[in-house]
VEXDRENSE-486263 format. One record per residue: residue number from 1; x, y, z of N, C-alpha, C, O, CB in turn. Coordinates in steps of 0.001 Angstrom, whole numbers, plus 500000, padded with zeros to 6 digits. Atoms other than C-alpha are relative to their C-alpha. Glycine has a CB too. Layout:
<recs>
  resi      nx      ny      nz     cax     cay     caz      cx      cy      cz      ox      oy      oz     cbx     cby     cbz
   NUM       X       Y       Z       X       Y       Z       X       Y       Z       X       Y       Z       X       Y       Z
...
</recs>
This chain:
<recs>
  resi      nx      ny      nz     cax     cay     caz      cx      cy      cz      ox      oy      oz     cbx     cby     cbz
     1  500138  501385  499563  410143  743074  039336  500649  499082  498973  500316  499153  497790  498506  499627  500206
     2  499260  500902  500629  412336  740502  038054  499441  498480  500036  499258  497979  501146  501299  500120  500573
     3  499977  501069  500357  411541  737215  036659  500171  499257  498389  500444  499833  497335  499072  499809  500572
     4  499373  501231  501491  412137  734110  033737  498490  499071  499916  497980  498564  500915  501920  498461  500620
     5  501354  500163  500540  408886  732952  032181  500351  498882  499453  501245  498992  498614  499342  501055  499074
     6  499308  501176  500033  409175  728710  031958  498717  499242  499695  497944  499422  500636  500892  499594  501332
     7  501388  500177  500361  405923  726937  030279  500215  498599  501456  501154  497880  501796  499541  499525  497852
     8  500330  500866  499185  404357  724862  033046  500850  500517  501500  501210  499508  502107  500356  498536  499322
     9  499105  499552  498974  406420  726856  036154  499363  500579  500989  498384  501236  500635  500941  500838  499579
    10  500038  499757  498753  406018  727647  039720  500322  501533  500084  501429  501905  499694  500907  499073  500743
    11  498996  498795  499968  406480  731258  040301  499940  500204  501756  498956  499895  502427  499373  501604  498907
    12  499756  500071  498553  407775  731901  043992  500616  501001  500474  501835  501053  500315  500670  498968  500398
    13  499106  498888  500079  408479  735246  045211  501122  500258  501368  500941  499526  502341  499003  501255  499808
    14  499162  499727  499332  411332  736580  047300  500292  501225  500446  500408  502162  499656  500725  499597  499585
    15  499802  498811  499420  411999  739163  049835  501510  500105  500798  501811  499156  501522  498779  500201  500934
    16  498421  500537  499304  415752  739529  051242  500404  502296  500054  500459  503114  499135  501628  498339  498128
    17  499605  498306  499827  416690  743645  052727  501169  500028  499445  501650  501157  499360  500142  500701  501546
    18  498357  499813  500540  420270  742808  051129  500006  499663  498644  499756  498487  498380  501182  498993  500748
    19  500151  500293  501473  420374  743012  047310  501091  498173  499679  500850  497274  498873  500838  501785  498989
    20  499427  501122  500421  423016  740172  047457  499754  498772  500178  500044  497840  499428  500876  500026  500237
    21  501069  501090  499685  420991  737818  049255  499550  499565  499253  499633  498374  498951  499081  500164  500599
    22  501203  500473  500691  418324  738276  046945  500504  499182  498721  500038  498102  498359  499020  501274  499587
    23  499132  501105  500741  420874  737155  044220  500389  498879  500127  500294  498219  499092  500848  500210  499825
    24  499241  500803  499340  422651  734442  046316  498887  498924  499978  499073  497730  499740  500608  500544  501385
    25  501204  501405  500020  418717  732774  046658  499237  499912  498845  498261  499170  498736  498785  500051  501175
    26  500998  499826  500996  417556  733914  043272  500996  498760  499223  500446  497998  498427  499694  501800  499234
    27  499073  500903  500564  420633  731666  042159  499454  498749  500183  499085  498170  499162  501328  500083  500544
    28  500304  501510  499510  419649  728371  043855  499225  499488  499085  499297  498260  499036  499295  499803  501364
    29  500827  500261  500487  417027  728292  041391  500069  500029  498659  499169  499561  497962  499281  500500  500453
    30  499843  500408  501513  418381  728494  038027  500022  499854  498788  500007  500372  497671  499918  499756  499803
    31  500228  501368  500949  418233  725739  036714  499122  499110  499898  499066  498229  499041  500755  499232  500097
    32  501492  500511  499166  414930  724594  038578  499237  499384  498911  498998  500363  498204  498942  501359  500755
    33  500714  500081  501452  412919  722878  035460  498368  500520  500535  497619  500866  499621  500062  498070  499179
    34  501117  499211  499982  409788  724229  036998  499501  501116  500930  498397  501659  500895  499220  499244  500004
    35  500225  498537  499246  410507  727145  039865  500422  500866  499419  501559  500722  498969  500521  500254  501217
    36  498948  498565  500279  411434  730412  038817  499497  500892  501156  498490  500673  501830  499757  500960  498249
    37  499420  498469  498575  412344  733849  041523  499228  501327  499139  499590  501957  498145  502617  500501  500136
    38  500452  498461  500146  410047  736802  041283  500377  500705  501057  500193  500308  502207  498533  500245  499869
    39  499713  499085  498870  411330  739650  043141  500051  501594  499971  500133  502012  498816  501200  499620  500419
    40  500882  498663  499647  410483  743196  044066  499555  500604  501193  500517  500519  501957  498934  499910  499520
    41  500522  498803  498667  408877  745385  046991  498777  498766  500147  498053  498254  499293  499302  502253  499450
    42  500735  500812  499168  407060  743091  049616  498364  500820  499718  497429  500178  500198  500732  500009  501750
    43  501400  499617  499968  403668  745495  048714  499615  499074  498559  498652  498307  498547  499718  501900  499957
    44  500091  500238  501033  404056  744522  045097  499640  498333  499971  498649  497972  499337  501143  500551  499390
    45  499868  501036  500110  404587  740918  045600  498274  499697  500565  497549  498902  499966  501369  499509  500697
    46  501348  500499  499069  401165  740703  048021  498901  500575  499195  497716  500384  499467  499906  500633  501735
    47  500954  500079  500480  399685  742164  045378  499349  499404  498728  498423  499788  498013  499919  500801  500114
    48  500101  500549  501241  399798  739882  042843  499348  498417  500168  500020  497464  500564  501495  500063  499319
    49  501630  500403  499543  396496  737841  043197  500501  498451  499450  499753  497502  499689  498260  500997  498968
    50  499738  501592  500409  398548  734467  041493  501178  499349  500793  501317  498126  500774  500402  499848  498346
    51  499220  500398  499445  401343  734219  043528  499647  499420  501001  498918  500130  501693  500678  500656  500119
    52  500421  500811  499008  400912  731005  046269  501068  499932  501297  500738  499817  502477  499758  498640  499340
    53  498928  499960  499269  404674  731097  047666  500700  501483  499917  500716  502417  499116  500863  498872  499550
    54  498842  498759  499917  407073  733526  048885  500855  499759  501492  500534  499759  502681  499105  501799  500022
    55  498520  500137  499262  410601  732958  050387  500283  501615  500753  500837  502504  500105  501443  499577  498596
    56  499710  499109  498938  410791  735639  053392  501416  500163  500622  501616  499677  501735  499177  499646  500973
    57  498503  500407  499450  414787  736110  053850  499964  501521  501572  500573  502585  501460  501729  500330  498145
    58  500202  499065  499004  413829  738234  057469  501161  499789  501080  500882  500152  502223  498547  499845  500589
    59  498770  500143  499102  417524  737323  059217  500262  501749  500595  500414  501951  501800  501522  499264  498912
    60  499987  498812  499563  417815  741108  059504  499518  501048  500543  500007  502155  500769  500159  500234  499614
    61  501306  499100  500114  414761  742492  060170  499706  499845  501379  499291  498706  501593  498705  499525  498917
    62  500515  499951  498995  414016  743228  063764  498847  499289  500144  498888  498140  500583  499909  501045  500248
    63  501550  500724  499632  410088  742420  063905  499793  499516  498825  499063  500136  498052  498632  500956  500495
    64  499832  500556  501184  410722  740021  061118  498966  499196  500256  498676  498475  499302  501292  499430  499601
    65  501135  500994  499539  407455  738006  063431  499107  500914  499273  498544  500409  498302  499662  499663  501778
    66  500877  499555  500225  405388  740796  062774  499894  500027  498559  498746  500058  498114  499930  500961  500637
    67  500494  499996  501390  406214  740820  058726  499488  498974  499531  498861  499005  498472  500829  500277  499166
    68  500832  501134  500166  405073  737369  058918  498438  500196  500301  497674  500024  499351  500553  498951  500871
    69  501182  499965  499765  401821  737930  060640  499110  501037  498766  497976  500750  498383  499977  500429  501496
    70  500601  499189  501026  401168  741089  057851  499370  499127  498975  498199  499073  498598  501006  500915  499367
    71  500216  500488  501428  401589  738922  054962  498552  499046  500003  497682  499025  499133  501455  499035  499479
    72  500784  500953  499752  399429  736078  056765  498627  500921  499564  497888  500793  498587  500188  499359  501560
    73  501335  498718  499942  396687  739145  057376  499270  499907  498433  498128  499666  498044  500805  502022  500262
    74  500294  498960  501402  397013  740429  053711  499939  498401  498987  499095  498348  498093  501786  501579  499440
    75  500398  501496  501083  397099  736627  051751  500455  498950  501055  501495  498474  501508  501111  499760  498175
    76  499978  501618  498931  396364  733868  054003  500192  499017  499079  500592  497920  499469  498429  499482  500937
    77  499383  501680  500796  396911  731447  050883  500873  500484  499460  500566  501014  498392  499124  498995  498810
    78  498845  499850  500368  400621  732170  050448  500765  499334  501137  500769  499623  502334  500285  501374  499692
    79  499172  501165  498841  402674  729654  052276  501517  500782  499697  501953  501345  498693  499973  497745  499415
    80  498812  498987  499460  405852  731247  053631  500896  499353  499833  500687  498152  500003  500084  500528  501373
    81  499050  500878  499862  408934  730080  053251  501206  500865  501153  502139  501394  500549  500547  499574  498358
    82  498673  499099  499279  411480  731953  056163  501159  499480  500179  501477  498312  500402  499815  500445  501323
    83  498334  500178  499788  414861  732100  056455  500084  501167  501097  499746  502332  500884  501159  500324  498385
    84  500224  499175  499307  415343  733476  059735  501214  500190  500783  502257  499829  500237  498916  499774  500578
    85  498509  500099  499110  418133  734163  062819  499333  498227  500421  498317  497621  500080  500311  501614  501857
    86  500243  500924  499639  418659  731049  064681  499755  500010  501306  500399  500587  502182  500700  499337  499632
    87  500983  499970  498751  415984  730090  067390  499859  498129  500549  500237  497088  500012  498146  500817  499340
    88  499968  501317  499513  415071  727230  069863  498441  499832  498940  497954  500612  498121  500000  499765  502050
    89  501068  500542  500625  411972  725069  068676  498943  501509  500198  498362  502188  499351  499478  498368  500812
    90  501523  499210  499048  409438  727433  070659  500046  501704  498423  499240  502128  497595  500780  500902  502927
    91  499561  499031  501414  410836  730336  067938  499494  499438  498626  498818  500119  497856  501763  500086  499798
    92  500337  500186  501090  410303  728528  065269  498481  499205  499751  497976  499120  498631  501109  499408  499524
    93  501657  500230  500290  406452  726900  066065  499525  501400  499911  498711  501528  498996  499067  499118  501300
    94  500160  498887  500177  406133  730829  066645  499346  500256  498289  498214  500366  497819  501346  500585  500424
    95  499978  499796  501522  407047  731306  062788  499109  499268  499154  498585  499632  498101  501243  499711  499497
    96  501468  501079  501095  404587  728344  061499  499329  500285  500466  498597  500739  499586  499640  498407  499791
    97  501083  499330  499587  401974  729558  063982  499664  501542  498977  498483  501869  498857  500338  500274  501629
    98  500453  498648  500861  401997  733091  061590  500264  500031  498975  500397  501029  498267  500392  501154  500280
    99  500342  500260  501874  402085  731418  058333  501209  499756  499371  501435  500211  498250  499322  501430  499043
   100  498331  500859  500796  405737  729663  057497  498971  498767  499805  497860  498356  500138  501977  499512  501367
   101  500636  501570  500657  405256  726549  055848  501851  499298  500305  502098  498116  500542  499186  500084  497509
   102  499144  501008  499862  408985  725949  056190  501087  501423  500797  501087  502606  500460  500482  498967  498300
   103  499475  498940  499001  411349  727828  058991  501666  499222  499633  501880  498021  499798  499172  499939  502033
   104  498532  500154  500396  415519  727895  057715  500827  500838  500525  500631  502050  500435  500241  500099  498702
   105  499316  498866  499294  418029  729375  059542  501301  500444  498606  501856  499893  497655  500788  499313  501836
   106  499406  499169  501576  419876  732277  057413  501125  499439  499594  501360  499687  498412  500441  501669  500063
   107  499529  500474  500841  422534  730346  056881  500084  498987  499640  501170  498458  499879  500619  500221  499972
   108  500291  500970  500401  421320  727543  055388  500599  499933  498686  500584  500900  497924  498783  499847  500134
   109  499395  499721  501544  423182  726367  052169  498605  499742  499072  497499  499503  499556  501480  498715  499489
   110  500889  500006  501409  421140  726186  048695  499339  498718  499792  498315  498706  499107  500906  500255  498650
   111  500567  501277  500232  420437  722369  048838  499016  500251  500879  497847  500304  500495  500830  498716  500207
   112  501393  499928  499089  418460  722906  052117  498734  501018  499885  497623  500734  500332  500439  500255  501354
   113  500256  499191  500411  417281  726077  050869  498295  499315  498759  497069  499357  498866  501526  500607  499533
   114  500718  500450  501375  415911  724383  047184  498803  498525  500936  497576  498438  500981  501668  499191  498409
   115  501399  501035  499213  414099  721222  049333  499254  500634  500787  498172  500064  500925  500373  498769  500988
   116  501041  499602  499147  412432  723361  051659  498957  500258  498607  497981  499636  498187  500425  501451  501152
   117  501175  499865  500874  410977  725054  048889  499105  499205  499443  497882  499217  499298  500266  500433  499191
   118  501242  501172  500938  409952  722209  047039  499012  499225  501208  497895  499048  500723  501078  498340  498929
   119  500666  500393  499290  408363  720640  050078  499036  500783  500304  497956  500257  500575  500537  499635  500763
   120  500988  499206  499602  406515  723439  050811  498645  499952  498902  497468  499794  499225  500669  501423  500164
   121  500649  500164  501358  405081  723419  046918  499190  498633  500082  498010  498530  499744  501160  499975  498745
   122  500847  501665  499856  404135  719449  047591  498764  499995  501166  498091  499006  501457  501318  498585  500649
   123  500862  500151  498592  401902  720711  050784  500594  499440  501001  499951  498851  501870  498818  499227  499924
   124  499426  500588  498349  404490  719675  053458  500642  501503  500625  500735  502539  499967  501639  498445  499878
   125  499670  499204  499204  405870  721795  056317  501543  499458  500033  501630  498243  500212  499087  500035  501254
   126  499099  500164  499931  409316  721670  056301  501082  500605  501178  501877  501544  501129  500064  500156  498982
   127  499112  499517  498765  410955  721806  059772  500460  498635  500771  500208  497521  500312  499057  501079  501119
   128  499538  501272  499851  412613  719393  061973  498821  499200  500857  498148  499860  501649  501466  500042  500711
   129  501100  500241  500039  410070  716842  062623  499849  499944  501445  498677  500230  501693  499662  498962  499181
   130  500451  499553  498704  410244  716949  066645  498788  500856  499967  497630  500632  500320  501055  500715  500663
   131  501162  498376  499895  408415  720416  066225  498693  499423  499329  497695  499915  499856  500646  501768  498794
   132  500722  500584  500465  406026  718143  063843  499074  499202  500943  497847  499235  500851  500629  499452  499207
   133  500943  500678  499274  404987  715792  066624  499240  501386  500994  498059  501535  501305  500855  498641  500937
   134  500298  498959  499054  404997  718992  068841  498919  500491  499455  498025  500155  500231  501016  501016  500264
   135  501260  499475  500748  402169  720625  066647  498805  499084  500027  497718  499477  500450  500321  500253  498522
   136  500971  501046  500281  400187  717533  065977  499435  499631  501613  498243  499634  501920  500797  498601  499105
   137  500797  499799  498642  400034  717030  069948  498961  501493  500258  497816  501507  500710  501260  500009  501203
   138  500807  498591  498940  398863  720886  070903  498322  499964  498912  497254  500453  499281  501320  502369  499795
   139  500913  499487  500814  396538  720601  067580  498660  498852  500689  497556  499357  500895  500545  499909  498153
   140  500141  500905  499421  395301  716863  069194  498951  501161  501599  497746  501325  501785  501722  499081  500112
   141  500287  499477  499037  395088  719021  072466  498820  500677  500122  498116  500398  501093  500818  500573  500234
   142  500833  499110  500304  392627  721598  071341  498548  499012  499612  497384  499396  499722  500688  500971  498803
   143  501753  501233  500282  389754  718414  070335  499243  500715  498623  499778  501811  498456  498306  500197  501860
   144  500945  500178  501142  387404  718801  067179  498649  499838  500298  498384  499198  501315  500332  498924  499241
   145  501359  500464  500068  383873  718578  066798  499710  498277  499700  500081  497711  498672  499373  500894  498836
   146  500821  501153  500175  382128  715126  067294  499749  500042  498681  499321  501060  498137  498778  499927  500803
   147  500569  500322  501348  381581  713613  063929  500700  501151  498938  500318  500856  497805  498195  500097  500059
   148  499365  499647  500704  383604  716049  062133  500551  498947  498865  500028  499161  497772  500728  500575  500717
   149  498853  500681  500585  386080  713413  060421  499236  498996  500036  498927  498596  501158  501420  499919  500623
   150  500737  501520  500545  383917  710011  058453  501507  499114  499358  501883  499261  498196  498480  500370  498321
   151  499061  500769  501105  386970  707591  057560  499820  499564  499320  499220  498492  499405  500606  499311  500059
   152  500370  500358  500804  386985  707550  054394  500192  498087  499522  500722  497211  500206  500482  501025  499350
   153  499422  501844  500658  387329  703704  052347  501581  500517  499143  501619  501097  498058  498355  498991  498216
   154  498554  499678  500157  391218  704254  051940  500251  498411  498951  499879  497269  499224  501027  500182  501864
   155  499387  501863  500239  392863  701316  049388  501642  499723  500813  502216  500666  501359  500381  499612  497740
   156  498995  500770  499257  395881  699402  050925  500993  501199  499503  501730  501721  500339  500331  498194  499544
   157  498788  499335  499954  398103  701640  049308  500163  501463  500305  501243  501991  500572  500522  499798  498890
   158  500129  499066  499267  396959  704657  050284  500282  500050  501731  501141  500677  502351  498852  500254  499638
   159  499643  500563  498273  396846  703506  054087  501342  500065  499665  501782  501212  499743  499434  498225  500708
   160  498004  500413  499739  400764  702548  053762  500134  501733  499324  500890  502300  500113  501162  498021  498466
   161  499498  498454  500048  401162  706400  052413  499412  500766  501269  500139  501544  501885  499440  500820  498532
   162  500900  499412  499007  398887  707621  054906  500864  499570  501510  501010  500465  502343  498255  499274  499818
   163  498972  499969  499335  401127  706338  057263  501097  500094  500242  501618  500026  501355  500024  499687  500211
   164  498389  499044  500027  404394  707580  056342  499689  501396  499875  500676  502126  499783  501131  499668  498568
   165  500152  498692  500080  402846  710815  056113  500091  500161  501517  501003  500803  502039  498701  500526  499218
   166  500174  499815  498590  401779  710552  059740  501178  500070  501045  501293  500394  502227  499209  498994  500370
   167  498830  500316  498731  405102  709756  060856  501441  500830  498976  502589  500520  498659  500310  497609  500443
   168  499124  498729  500332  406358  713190  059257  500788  499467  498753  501945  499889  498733  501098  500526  501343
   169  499006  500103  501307  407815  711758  055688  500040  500864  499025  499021  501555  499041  499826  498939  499281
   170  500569  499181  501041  408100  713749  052719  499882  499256  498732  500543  498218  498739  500798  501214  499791
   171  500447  500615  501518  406961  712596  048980  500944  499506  499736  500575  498365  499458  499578  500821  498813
   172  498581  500566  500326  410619  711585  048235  500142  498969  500898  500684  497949  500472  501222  501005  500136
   173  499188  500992  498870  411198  709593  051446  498688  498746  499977  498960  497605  500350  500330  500967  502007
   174  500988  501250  500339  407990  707322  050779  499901  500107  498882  498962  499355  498619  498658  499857  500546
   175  499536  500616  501096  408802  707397  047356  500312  498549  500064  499633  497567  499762  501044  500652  499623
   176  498540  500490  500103  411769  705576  047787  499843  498640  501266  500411  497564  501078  501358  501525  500459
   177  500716  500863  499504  410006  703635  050872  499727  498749  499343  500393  497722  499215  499049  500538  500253
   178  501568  500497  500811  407010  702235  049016  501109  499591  498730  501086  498398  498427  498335  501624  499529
   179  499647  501018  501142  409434  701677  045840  499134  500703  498567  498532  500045  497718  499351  498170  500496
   180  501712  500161  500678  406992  703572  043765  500993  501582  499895  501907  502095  500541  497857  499550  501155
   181  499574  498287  500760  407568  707218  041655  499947  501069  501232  499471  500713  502311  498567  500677  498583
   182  500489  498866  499131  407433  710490  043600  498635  500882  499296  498047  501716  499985  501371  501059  500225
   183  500972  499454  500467  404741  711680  041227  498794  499252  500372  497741  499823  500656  500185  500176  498726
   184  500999  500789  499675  402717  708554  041924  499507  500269  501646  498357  500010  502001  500506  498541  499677
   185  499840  499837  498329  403408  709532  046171  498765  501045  499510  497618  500643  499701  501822  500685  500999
   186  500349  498330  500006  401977  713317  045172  498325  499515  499254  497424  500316  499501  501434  501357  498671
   187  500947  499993  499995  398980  711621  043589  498920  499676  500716  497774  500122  500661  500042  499788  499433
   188  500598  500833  498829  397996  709278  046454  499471  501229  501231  498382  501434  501766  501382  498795  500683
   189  500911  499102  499029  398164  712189  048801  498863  501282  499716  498213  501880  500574  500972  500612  500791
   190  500795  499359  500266  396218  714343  046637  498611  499072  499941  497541  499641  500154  500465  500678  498932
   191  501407  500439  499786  393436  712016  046598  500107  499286  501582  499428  498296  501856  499459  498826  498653
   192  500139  500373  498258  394065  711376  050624  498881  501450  500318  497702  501463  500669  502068  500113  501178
   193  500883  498787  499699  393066  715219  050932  499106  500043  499571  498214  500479  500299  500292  501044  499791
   194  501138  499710  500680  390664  715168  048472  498941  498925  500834  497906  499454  501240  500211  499773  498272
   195  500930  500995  499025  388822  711906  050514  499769  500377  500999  498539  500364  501022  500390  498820  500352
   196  499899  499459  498848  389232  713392  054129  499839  501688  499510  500649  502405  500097  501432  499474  500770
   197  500011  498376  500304  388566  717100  052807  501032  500408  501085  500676  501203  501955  498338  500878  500220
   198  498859  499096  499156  391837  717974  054731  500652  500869  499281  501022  500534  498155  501101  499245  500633
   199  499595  499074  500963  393213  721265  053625  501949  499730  499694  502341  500314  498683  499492  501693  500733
   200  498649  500069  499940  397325  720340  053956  500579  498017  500811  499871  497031  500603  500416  501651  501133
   201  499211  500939  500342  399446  717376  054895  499763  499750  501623  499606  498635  502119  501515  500300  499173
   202  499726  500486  498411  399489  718124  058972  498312  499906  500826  497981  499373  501886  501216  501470  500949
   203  501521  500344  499348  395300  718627  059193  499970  499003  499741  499596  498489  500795  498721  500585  499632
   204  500175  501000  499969  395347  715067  057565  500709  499143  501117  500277  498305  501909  500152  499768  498913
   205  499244  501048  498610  397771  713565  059891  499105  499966  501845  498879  499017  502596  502012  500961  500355
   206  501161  500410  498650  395369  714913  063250  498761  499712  499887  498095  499282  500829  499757  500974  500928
   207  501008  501146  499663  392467  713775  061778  500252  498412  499813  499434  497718  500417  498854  500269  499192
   208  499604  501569  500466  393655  710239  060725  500734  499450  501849  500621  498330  502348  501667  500031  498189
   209  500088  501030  499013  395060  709988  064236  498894  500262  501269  498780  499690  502352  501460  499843  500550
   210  501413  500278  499030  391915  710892  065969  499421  499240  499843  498934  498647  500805  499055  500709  500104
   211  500539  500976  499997  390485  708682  064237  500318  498470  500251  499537  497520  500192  499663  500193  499205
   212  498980  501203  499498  393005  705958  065248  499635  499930  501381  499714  498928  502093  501724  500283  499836
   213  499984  500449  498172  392189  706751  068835  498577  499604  500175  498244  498806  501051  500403  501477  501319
   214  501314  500576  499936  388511  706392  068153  499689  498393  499582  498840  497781  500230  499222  500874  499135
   215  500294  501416  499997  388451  702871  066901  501140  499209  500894  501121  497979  500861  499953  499469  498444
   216  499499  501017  499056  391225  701838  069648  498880  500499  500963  498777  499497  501672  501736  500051  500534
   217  501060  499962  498859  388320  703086  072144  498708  499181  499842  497926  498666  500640  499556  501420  500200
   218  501395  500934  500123  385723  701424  070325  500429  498311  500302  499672  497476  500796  499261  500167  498159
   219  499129  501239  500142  388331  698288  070077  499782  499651  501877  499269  498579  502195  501997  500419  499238
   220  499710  500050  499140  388653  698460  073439  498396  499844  500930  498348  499001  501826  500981  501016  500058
   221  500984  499873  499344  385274  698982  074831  499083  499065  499817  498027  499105  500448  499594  501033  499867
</recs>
């Protein structure tokens, strides 16, 4: 198993059936000041009890669905990153339905490559955001328990993040919004989740707009 040991670093492992691949994406990374590329045998990697990410390069792999669903099985907290053939939407909610966090078609260059990753690392899903509303409806669809979700007391500037999240942004793009750091974005939504006990970026977005539809019903009534 190969890796570069970086104080304060991300380690993120990688699976690719073509040794040159695994080079070609172990490259993208560098120079990364805080990811580095572990890589090795897909048993090895699942068994290493600290690893959170892992870049899935399954373009080749026949039932490249089913090595998704394994990994999901075997560490449900390892957010996926795939690089896969290229599919319509319905293919790729597939792939986030069995534990992608961000779905790339194989030939994606290294820039799109390096932001997925990092988005994935910030708690976002990184796909095109159509498929985003598409999720947030079917998840919408499915209903919640009564009283589940208390809105929390949000301050003004949280709300204004809380709503560029909702409308699919990533930490950089309401950065740059708002006017305001990307570290300062990454703290706001960590204390969004932490207020709403939402576990990720897209459970906050359907409870925040359930609860949007509950006070236009109360508004209304």
């Amino acid at each position: 198993m190969q890796e570069r040991k970086v104080a304060n670093s991300i380690r993120v492992g990688l699976i690719s059936m073509e040794p040159i691949r695994v080079a070609g994406l172990a490259s993208v990374f560098d120079h990364h000041p805080t990811i580095f590329i572990t890589t090795g045998d897909l048993e090895g990697l699942l068994a290493d009890i600290h690893l959170r990410y892992l870049i899935l390069d399954v373009s080749g792999h026949v039932k490249w669905m089913e090595m998704q669903y394994m990994v999901r099985r075997i560490r449900p907290d390892i957010r996926q990153i795939v690089l896969g053939p290229p599919g319509d939407d319905e293919v790729i909610m597939r792939s986030i339905t069995a534990g992608g966090r961000a779905y790339l078609d194989s030939s994606s260059g290294p820039f799109a490559v390096r932001m997925a990753v990092e988005n994935v690392i910030q708690g976002s899903i990184w796909a095109p955001r159509r498929l985003l509303t598409i999720m947030i409806d079917r998840l919408l669809s499915q209903g919640t328990p009564a009283g589940s979700f208390i809105a929390p007391a949000l301050s003004p500037r949280e709300r204004q993040v809380l709503d560029l999240i909702m409308t699919a942004h990533s930490n950089r793009e309401i950065a740059t919004h708002l006017g305001i750091e990307e570290r300062t974005v990454k703290a706001y939504v960590a204390s969004l989740l932490r207020k709403t006990g939402s576990e990720n970026r897209v459970s906050l977005s359907v409870q925040a707009t359930q609860e949007s539809f509950r006070e236009q019903r109360a508004m209304q009534s």
